[in-house]
Every structure is written in structure tokens, then in C-alpha cells.
N, C-alpha and C positions, 0 to 999 in steps of 0.2 A: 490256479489250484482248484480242484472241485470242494463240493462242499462235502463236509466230514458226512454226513448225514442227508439223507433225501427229505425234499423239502416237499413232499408229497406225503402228509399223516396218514394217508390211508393204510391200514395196515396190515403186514403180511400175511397171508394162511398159511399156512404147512397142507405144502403138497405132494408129503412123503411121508415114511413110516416114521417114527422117533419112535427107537425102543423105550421101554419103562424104564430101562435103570438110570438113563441118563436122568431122572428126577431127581433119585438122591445121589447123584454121581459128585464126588470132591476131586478133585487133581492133586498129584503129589508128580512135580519137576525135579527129573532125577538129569542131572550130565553126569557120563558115566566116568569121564577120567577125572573126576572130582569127588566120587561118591565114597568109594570103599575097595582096597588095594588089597586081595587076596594073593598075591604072588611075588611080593617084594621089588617091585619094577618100580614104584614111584608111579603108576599109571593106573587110576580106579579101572574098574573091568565086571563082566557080567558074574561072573559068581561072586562078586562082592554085593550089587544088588539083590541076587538069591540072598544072600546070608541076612540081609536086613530087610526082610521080604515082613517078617512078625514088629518091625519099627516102624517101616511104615504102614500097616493096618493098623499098631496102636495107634497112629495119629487122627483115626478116622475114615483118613484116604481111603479109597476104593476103585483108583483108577492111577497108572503111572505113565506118566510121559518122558519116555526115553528120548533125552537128545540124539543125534544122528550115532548109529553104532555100524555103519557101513564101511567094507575098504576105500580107505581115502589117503592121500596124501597128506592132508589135514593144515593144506593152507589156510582152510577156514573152520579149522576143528572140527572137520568130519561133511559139513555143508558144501564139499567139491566131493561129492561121491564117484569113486572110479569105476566100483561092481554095486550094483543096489541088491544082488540076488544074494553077496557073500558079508559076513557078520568081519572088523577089521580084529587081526589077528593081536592088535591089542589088548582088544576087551574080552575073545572069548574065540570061539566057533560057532557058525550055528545051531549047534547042537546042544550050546550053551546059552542061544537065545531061546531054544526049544522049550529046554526045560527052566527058564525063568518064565514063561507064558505058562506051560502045566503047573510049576508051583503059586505060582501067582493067582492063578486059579483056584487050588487048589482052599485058600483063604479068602477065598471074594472078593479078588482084585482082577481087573483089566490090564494090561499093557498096552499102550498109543504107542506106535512108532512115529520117527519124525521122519516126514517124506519130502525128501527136494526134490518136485518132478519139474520146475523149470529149467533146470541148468545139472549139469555135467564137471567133472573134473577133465582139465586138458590128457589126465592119463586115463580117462576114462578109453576102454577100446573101440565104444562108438566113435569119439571123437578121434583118434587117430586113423582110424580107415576113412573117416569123413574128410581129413586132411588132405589123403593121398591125392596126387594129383586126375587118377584114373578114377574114370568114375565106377560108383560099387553103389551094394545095397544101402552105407550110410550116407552118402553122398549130399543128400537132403534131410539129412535127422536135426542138421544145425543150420543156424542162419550164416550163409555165405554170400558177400556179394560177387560180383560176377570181376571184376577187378579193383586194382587199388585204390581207384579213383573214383569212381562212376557214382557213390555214395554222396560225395562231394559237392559232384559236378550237378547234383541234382537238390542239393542244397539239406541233406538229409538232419536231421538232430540229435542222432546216433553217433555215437564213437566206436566205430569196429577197431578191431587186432588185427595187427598184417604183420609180416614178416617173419611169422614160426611155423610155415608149414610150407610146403611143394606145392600147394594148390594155391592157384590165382585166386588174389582179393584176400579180405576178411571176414574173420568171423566177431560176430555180435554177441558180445558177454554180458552176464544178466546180473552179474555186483563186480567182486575182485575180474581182473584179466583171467586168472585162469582156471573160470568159471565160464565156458560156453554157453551159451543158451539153446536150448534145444528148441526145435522148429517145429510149434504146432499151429505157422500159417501168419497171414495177415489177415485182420477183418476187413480192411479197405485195400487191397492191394493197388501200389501205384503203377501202373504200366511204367514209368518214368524211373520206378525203380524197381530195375528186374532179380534185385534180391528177393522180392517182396512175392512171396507166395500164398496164394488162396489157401484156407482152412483146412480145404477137402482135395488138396492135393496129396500126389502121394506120398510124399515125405512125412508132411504133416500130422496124414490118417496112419503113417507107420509107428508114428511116433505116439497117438494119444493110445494105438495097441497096443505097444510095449507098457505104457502106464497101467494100461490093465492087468498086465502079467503080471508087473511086478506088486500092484496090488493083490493079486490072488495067490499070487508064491504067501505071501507074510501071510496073510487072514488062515490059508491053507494050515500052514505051518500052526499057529493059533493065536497070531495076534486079534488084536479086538477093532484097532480101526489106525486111525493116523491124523497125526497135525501133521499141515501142508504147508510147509515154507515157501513163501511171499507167494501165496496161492493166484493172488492177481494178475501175477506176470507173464503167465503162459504164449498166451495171442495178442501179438502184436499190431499197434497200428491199431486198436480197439475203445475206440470213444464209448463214455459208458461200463466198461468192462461188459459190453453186452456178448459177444463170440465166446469169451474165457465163462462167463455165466452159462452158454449155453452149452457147453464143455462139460462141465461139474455138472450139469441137471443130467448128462445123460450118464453120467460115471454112477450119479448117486440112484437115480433111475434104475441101472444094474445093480448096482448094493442090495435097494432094496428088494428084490427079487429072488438072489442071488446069496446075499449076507445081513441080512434085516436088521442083524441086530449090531453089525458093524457101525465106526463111529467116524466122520470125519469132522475136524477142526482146523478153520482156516488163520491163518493170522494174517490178517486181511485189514482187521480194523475198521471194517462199511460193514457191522451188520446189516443192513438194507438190502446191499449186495449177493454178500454172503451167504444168507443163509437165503434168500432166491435161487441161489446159485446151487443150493441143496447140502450145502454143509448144518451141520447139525449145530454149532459150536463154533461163534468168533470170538474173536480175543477185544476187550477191550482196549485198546492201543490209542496212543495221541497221537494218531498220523492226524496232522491238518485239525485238530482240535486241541484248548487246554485242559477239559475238562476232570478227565481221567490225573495227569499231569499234579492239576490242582489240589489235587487229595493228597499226596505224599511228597512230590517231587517239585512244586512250583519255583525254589530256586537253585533248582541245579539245570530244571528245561530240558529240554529234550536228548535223551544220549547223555545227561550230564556235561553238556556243552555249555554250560552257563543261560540262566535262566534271569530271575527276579519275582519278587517279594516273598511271602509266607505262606507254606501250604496250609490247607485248613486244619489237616492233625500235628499242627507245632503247637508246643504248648505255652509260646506265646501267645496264641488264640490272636492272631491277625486275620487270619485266612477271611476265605469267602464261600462258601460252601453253596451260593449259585451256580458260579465258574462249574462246580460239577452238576448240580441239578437239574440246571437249564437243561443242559447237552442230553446227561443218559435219561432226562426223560422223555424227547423228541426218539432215542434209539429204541427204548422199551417200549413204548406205545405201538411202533411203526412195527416192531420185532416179536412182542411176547407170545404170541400164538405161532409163531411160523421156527421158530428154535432156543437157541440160549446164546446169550451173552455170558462171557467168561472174566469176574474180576480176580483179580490174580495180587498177589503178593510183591512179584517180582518175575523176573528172569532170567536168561543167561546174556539176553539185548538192553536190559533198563537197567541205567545209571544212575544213581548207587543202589546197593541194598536200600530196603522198607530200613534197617536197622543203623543206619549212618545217621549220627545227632538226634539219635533217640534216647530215651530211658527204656528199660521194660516196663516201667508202667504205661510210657507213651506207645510201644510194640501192643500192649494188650487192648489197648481202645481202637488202634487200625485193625486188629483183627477179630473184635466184637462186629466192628463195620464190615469185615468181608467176609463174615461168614453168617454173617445175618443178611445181606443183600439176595434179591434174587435171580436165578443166573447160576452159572456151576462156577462153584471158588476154584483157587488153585493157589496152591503152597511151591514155591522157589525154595527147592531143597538148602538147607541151612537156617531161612528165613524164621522158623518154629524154633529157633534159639537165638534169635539176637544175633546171628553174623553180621559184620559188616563190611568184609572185605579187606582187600589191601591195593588204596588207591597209590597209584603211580607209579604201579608195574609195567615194565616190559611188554610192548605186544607178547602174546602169544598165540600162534594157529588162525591169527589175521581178527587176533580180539580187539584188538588197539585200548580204547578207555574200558572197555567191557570186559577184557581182563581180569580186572578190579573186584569183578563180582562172582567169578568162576574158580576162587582159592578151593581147599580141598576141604571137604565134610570137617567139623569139630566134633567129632564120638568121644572122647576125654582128654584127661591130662598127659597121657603116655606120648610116647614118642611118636611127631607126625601128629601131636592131637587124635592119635588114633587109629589114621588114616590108613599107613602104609610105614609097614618095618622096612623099608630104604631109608638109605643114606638121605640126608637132609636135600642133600644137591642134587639127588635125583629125582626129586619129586616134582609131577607133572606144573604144579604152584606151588609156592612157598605158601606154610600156614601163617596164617593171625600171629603175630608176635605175643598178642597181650589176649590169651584168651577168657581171662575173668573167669565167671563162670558161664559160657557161651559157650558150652559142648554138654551133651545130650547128656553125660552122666551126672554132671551136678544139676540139671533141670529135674532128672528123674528123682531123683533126691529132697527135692523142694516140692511137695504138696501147692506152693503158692507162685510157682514158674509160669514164665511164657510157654513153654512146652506143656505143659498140663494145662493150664488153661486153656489151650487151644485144641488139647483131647476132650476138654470139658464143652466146649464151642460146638466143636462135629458132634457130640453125641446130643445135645441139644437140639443139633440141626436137623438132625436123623429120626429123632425121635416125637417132631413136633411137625405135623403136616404144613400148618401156616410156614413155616421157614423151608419149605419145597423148594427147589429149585423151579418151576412153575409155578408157586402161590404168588395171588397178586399181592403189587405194592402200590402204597400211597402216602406220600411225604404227609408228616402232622405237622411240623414244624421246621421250618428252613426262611431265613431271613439274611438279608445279606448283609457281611461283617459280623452276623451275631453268632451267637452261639448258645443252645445245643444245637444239634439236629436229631431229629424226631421222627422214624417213619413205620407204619401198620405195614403187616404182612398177615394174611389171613385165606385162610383154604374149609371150605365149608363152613361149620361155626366154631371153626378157633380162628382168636383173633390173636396175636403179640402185636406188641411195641418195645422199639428199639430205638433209647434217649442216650445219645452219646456227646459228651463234655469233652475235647481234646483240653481246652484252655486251662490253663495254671490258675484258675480263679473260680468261684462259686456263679453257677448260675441260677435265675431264678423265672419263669417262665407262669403268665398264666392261659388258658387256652381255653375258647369258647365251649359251652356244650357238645354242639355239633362236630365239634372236632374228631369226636372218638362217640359215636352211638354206640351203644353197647346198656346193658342193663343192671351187670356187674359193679357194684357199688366201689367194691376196694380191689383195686389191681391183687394178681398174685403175684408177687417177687419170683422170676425162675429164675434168674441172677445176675446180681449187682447189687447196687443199689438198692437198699431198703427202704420203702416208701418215695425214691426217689418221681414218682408217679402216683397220682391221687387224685378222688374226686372232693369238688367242691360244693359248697352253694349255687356260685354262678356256671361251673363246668369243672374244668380240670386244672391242677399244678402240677410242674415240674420243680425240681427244686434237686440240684446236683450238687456236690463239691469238685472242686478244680480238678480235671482229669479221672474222671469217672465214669461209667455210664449203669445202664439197666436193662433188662428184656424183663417184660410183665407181658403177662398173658390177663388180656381182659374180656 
């Protein structure tokens, strides 16, 4: 397995345009058959997103990330795209993508679309004239070997599909079987194996064209940019991911020429990679690291596959708050000039919710920590009220455990929780049985909510340069097994600090002078914690109660 992180600290430049806004840019993750049911189907849909278009800018958000809304079969919920150019007749029309891009706009929001350009749905029409036995224009769009065996015979490490189409051999799938992989080439091709085609062949070079179309169909239309699913997979045969690198440099190359102020986001999980690769935007992910993992999820482990010990925001205060420090800050060093790092809440792929074996008080100290980090946040729609799913559902749409996290929006107490005036049995997930008060309208209610707090968060974020998505950081305090953690963010001469307590217990902290220069005698409280921060004789105290934290500006 390679290493999570390049073991080379030199660190990257940006050698491309990064518009402005992506500074104060925040993410709001919308899945759309989950969001808001305008049409009594039991199936969320694009004008239910328009209609909460003023819900989510109260949150801050200023950027949404639409899961995949393409005609699909939806053996993978929407991730087997059959037509990338048509919106699926579930959620809406394109016309109804159209105008959530102008109203979205219209309030100083972006829309992301979600782009699978490695792979295909088997009904995809590329892929069925690729099939045919007669060769045609797509003949080459996917990876086909040359017969059923020769893969084999040559001792390959690949598992192709045989036996569902008229053409000899198989074709190479990029997750589920009937997910084809489209062919943008080999970087090494093996003569020994003559499936194995050059880069700049012409299947290959048809194939990285059609990516551009269907990026400039959306952008045209008036999206703002796209998250790339499993962006790393495109070229195969690719040590290094250095061909798929040099892929993305020329795609983003034309962005920036072309759509400057367009955005791409990989989930890729290598910043290092990544944003060399000229994405603007990776996803903080635990492929091959715990790091990330360690903060919310360390005993559920990866996918919620079963894990071990304590993450560091349980408020048994076991954790380790190295486990993550070490890691992002080998990533942020090697990355922070060259793009952003994405900490994120959750998603429609991480097992379980932020909110499974939580309090809302323990919810409000993770997301003092991710939205004072720097790097562009992202909110996993529901997450801003304490969802926590419903574990031990039914696959659904090839979710398997991930299911669990994909139930439908909590808007209130009404029927569906809100969601969708359908029959109980027709809804795309069943709701939360037990939904407390874990829907939007008893948070709005509550002045002292996970939901307002974390309007109170963004607009902090927004309004104080130091908490940039760009301003530097630097840990004051991090020890291992202990606890608080303590880290400066600071952009010209404002300086914050951010002293976070997950533990059920008081902690008590003193810190050298040098720890925090500054000339400021007594912190300002901008919230938490009163006094929880102070100077001393010898330097500085900390001084918290169990599950608390503070942002002072010094």
C-alpha cells in the first residue's frame, strides 16, 4: 500500500488560478433522494432542493454539493450514470437543474455537481455499442480484453466480466460489475497484454474528449465546478498516479483559461496528489491513514467495519489527538499554498453519522473543531441536527452499510418528518423512528441548538480573516492522551485561538510565554468559554470544564 502522504515535505506551489471565493467557500452535501419530496413519490427531487435553497444559506453554506442527479439505473444510487448530458427523471429535468443553478445564484450559492468520469452504467449507450461484436466508434471507450482468457494466461491482477455481451473477452469494472470502466489508456502498457492500451490512443484521447464536453455542457448550463468520484482511477496501470495526474493538469489547464472561476474536487484522499493534479479541493479521507478516522470514528474503523479504541471527541476523553496531528500536519505543510484540504462532517460513504453516540453537546465541540480548521468545511446534510441514521437497513441502490447514513432529511414532526407526503412504504428510506428533537424545526426554536450554533460557527468563520480558509495554522497545544487541544489561526494581525475539551472532565493547562506572542494582555472571548484562556505571570492558562471549548481572539 503506498503511503497516505508524500514523504517529500517540500511543498507544493499552485500553478493555477484559485478563484477568491473558494477562501470563504463552506460545503453543504445535499443527496437528492434524501433531501426534500416535492411531488409525493417518496423520492427527494430538484425542486425540493430549490425550495430549501433560503435553509441552506441560513446555514452559512455558500457552496452545494449535489450527489450524482444523472439518468441511472441506480444500482449505485445514481454512481452507474447511463446519460451524463440528461438530469434522471426522478429528481427533475434539466431545466429543473437549470433553474436551481440561477436561483442558487441568485443568493450567493454555487452548485458542485457530482462527476463519475471513470466508469459508466452497463445501460450506459457508450457501453452497449461498445459491446457489440462489430466494431464502431465506441469499441475502444472501455477496457476490453481481446478474449476470455488471455488476461489470465498472462497472469493479470484484474478481474474482468465476461459473458454479457456478443463481444469476445471482457470488460474491466471500476467498483460494482455493472460499472464499466471507461478507457483512458495504460501508463505502462504491457505488450503481453493486448487489452492494455497507450494514453494517446485513440479510444483513450475519445474518451478524455467526451470528459470535456460533458464538463462544458454543466459549467455552460451554470454549474460552478464538480466533485470527481474516485478521481484516481481513470489510467490504468499508473504507478504514482502520475498519467491520471497529468490528465487533470491539462483538464484544469483549460478551466483555467476557459472557466477560471470553475471548481474541481477530488476524493482522492492524497492531497499531495491531488491538488498537483490541479484539483482545487481534496477530501480529507482515511484511505491508508487513521488520522482523520481518529477524530470521530476510531471504533467503528473504516466504512464502520469495526474498528477499536476511542476517538478523540468521545467524552470519555481516551482518544489521542496525535493519531490526527501528526498525519494533517505532514498534509497541510506539503499542500497549504498549492490548494485546500476539505474537513467535512460526514458523507453519503462514512460509517456512521458525526451524530451516532453523541450528545449535542458532544455534536457542538466537533463542529467548533471543523469549522475553525483550515481548509473548506463541509456539512453532510442532516449532520447540523444530530441525525444519526438508521443502522441495519436493507442495502439500498448498492449502499450496503452506507445505507444507514442516507435516511431521509428531519424538516419536523409531520408526516415523513417532513420529507415527503407519501405513504410510509413508499419512501425512498425509512425515517428515524425516534426523532427527539433532531429536525430542523425544534433546532430553529431553540436559540441554544446544534443548528444555530453552527449558524453562529459560519458566521464567525466568515467574518474573521484569521479563520480563512487560507489563514495559517499552528497547533499551541496537542499532547498525546491529553487533553485540550489548542490551535492559532491567524491572517495579517488577527490572531484567534481555538481551545477544545471533548472530555467529560475539567482540564487544566499551563503554557509557556512563547506559546502565543502576542501583546494583548487579556484574550477576547468571541465564544465559549469565558476566561477559559488567559495570561499569566509565567505565560498563559488554559482552564476548561468537561466538554467545552473557546475561540478568543488575541
Amino acid at each position: 500500500m503506498f503511503p497516505i502522504f508524500s514523504t517529500n515535505t517540500e511543498e507544493l506551489q499552485s500553478e493555477f488560478h484559485n478563484p477568491e471565493w473558494l477562501e470563504k467557500a463552506i460545503i453543504y452535501e445535499i443527496y437528492p433522494q434524501s433531501f426534500y419530496d416535492t411531488n409525493g413519490d417518496g423520492i427527494g427531487d430538484l425542486p425540493g432542493v430549490i425550495a430549501k435553497l433560503d435553509y441552506v444559506k441560513s446555514l452559512g453554506a455558500n457552496v452545494i454539493w449535489l450527489n450524482p442527479c444523472f439518468e441511472s439505473p441506480f444500482g449505485d444510487a445514481g454512481y452507474d450514470v447511463a446519460d451524463f448530458y440528461k438530469v434522471a427523471p426522478r429528481y427533475g429535468t434539466n431545466e429543473d437543474l437549470r433553474r436551481l443553478f440561477e436561483k442558487a445564484k441568485k443568493r450567493g450559492i454555487r452548485v458542485v455537481l457530482d462527476l463519475v468520469a471513470g466508469h459508466t452504467s452497463v445501460e450506459c449507450e457508450w457501453f452497449k455499442q461498445s459491446a457489440k461484436h462489430e466494431r464502431n466508434k465506441y469499441s475502444d471507450w472501455y477496457i476490453w480484453t481481446t478474449d476470455l482468457f488471455n488476461w489470465r494466461r498472462s497472469g493479470s491482477h484484474h478481474h474482468f466480466i465476461a459473458g454479457m455481451s456478443e463481444r469476445m473477452g471482457g470488460y474491466l469494472p471500476n467498483f460494482f460489475p455493472f460499472q464499466p470502466a471507461l478507457n483512458y489508456g495504460c501508463a505502462n502498457p504491457d505488450p503481453d497484454q493486448p487489452w492494455q492500451q497507450a494514453v494517446d490512443a485513440p479510444g483513450p484521447k475519445a474518451v478524455r474528449a467526451e470528459l470535456r464536453k460533458i464538463i462544458k455542457f454543466w459549467l455552460d448550463m451554470g454549474a460552478s465546478g464538480f466533485r470527481v468520484d474516485m478521481a484516481a482511477s481513470l489510467v490504468k496501470e499508473d504507478p504514482g498516479s502520475r498519467a491520471t495526474i497529468q490528465l487533470w493538469r491539462e483538464i484544469r489547464a483549460w478551466l483555467d483559461q476557459d472557466y477560471p472561476e470553475a471548481v474541481l474536487i477530488s476524493e482522492w484522499g492524497r492531497p499531495d496528489r491531488a491538488l498537483k493534479a490541479g484539483f482545487h479541493i481534496d477530501f480529507y479521507l482515511g484511505f491508508g491513514g487513521g488520522g482523520v478516522t481518529s477524530l470521530f470514528r476510531k471504533q467503528y474503523g473504516m466504512m464502520g467495519m469495526g474498528g477499536g479504541g476511542f476517538s478523540f471527541f468521545d467524552a470519555e476523553g481516551l482518544g489521542n489527538i496525535m493519531e490526527f496531528v501528526n498525519e494533517y500536519q505532514m498534509r497541510y505543510e506539503a499542500t497549504r499554498k498549492a490548494g485546500y484540504i476539505c474537513m467535512f462532517s460526514g458523507n453519503h460513504d462514512v460509517v456512521p453519522r458525526l451524530g451516532q453516540g453523541r450528545t449535542f453537546r458532544d455534536l457542538k465541540l466537533a463542529f467548533v473543531f471543523l469549522l475553525t480548521m483550515p481548509g473548506v468545511p463541509k456539512i453532510y446534510y442532516g449532520d447540523e441536527i444530530g441525525m444519526v441514521g438508521i443502522p441495519g437497513l436493507p442495502s439500498k441502490e448498492g449502499g450496503y452499510m452506507r445505507t444507514q447514513v442516507r435516511t431521509p432529511m428531519q424538516w419536523s414532526h409531520e408526516q415523513n418528518a417532513g420529507f415527503s407526503t407519501a405513504d410510509a412504504q413508499q419512501l425512498y428510506l425509512p425515517v428515524e423512528a425516534e426523532l427527539d428533537s433532531r429536525t430542523v424545526t425544534d433546532q430553529e426554536q431553540d436559540p441554544e441548538s446544534l443548528l444555530n450554533l453552527i449558524r453562529t460557527l459560519t458566521q464567525i468563520r466568515l467574518a474573521h480573516p484569521a479563520l480563512g480558509n487560507r489563514s495559517e495554522y499552528e497547533v499551541v497545544y496537542a499532547k498525546p492522551g491529553r487533553y485540550p487541544f489548542a490551535f492559532l489561526r491567524h491572517a495579517g494581525d488577527e490572531r484567534m485561538v481555538v481551545v477544545i475539551n471533548p472530555a467529560d472532565r475539567p482540564v487544566e493547562v499551563d503554557l509557556p510565554a512563547n506559546a502565543l506572542s502576542t501583546t494583548q494582555q487579556i484574550p477576547d472571548t468571541i465564544w465559549g468559554v469565558e476566561g477559559g484562556l488567559t495570561r499569566t505571570e509565567e505565560g498563559w492558562k488554559i482552564v476548561l470544564p468537561g466538554v467545552s471549548a473557546g475561540i478568543y481572539q488575541i
